[in-house]
C-alpha positions, 0 to 999 in steps of 0.5 A: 568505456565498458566495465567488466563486472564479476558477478555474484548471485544471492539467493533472495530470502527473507532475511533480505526482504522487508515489509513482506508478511510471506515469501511463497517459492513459485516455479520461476523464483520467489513471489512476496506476498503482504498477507500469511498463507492462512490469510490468502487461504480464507478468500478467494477474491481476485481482487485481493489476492492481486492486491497483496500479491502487489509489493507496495512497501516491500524492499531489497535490503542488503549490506554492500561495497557492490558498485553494480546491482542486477536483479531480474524480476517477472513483473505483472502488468495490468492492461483496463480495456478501454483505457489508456497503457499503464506505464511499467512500474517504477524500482527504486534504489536508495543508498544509505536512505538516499534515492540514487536511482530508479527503473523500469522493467519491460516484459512480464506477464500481463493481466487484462481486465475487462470491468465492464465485463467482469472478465481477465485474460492473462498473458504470459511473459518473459523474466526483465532485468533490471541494472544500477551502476556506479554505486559508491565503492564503499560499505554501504545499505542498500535498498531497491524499492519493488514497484507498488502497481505490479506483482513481482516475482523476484528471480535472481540478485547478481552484485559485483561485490558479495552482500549480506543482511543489512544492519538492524538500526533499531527503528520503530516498526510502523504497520499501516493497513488501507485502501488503495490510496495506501497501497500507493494510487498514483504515485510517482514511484514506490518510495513516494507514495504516501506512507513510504513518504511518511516513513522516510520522513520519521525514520521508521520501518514501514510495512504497508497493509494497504491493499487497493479495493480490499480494505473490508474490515476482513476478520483474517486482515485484522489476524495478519495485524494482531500476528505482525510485530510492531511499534505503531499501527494505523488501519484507515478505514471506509472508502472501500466499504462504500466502493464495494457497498459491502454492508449497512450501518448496522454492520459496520459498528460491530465490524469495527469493534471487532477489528479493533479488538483482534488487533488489540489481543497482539497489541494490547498497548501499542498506539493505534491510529483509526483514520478516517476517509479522505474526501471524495465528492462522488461518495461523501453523501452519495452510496456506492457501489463505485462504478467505472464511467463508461463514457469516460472509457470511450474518451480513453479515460478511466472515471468513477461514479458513485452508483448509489441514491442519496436517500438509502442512507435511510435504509442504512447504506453507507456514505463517507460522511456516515462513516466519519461519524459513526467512527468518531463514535466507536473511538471516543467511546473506546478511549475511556478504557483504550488510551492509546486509541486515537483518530484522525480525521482523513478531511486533515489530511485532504480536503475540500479545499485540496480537492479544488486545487488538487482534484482526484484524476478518476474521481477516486484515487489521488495522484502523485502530488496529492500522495505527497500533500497527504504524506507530509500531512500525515507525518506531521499529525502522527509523529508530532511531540505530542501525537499518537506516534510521538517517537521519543516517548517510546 
């Protein structure tokens, strides 16, 4: 039987997003963004700015009794010439902190890439909609979860029941900035990957700073850490220094310490997790850059090689087992005046054993159980009794 729905429209501000640094209005609705407007003004890397335009972490958050939730977005999707279609990107709807619906939404505009070539082409495209029904018909927090893999900008929130801001339950603020593989990879959808996972299990408040190829100690990064309040930080750091074989050891020491230090001048006293690189063969004594495996684009499929030559790690060039160490280095040389600096070696969270069981599908990025293996991990390293992020002591 068809039910006839009476719909209020809200308009989308900040009040009812979580985990966006920004809200930009564009000429079709509002776009969140994950980096400050100064942040995004100081480069202009393609790379990045689809990265953080990409609202990994980022929610709908809203008080309710609605029964019926639409929202219509213009999502971007991404086509790699060569490689198989991406499927649409995943919203998540939990009620009460409980997943209780996902979706997808077609249409959109599209971004093609071609790596090979260097070359993209966008297309545009038409606004979706999105639709949950048969919500409990009860006061309620809800929270739709927007696709980790796709720009999105949102055009209208339409209830059958009016909203308003959810209530703030007083949760520790968790800031976590990384590579691709905290901006989510190939997770299942947006609430799995695997700091959503992590979060969800400690009841804390993410907001996620990963940003997919753009992980590079970028001095205007660290200013976005410094500037967000928070109760706990993480900032994992290497794999994209390799991938893009953006500087040599010489470089990368100072780099660190003056990336720690920045995030230390707005955080003087918060626990700051450094996690290192989780193992990836191609790149553990092998330099980058990263480069796409042609001959796996012609089987259909996207791989990665390592471009490097073992040997010009004595020239300086860096390689994830460089990098484990140097890190250990600057943090344990740091404790002795920072105490609540503290590390983590990423081969705990994932491993050579895990990689013989769950191998990475390119070569580089880990899939859906992987994110989870390395969530559950996680969690119970940060947040233990008697771990960095030990919630009952703050």
């Amino acid at each position: 039987m068809h039910t006839e729905h009476h719909w209020v429209t809200t308009p989308i501000t900040a009040d009812l997003l979580r985990g966006a640094l920004d809200l930009e209005h564009t000429g079709r609705g509002v776009l969140p963004h994950r980096l400050p407007a100064r942040a995004r003004a100081q480069c202009e890397d393609r790379q990045l700015a689809m990265a953080e335009s990409q609202p990994s972490g980022v929610r709908l958050v809203f008080r309710t009794r609605a029964t019926a939730v639409e929202l219509d977005t213009l999502p971007t999707k991404r086509v790699y010439v060569g490689a198989p279609p991406r499927p649409d990107g995943v919203y998540d709807l939990l009620v009460d902190g409980r997943l209780a619906g996902q979706a997808r939404a077609a249409g959109g505009d599209v971004l093609t890439i071609d790596m090979a070539a260097g070359t993209t082409d966008v297309r545009a495209g038409g606004t979706a909609t999105i639709r949950f029904t048969g919500l409990p018909d009860r006061a309620k927090d809800v929270e739709i979860w927007l696709p980790y893999n796709e720009t999105t900008e949102l055009v209208a929130l339409r209830t059958d029941a009016p909203v308003e801001p959810a209530t703030d339950h007083g949760r520790k603020v968790w800031l976590h900035h990384g590579s691709s593989i905290s901006h989510g990879s190939e997770a299942a959808s947006p609430t799995a990957t695997w700091p959503a996972l992590a979060a969800s299990l400690r009841g804390v408040e993410l907001i996620n700073l990963g940003l997919s190829g753009s992980a590079l100690l970028d001095p205007f990064t660290a200013r976005a850490l410094r500037d967000t309040p928070a109760d706990l930080i993480s900032v994992k750091i290497g794999i994209n220094l390799v991938n893009t074989d953006l500087m040599r050891l010489r470089a990368f020491a100072p780099a660190v310490h003056g990336f720690l230090d920045t995030i230390r001048e707005g955080h003087p006293g918060t626990p700051l997790l450094v996690v290192s690189p989780i193992h990836c063969p191609i790149h553990e004594d092998t330099p980058g850059p990263s480069a796409m495996d042609t001959g796996g684009l012609g089987a259909g499929q996207l791989r990665f090689v390592a471009a490097g030559d073992p040997a010009e790690r004595a020239a300086g060039k860096l390689t994830l087992g460089v990098i484990r160490d140097e890190l250990v280095r600057i943090v344990e040389r740091r404790r002795a005046d920072d105490p609540d600096l503290h590390y983590l070696d990423g081969l705990a969270l994932y491993g050579e054993s895990d990689f013989a069981e769950l191998p990475l599908p390119d070569d580089l990025h880990p899939d859906a159980a992987t994110h989870l293996r390395i969530g559950e991990r996680f969690s119970e390293f940060a947040f233990a009794a008697d771990g960095p992020f030990a919630i009952g002591g703050r």
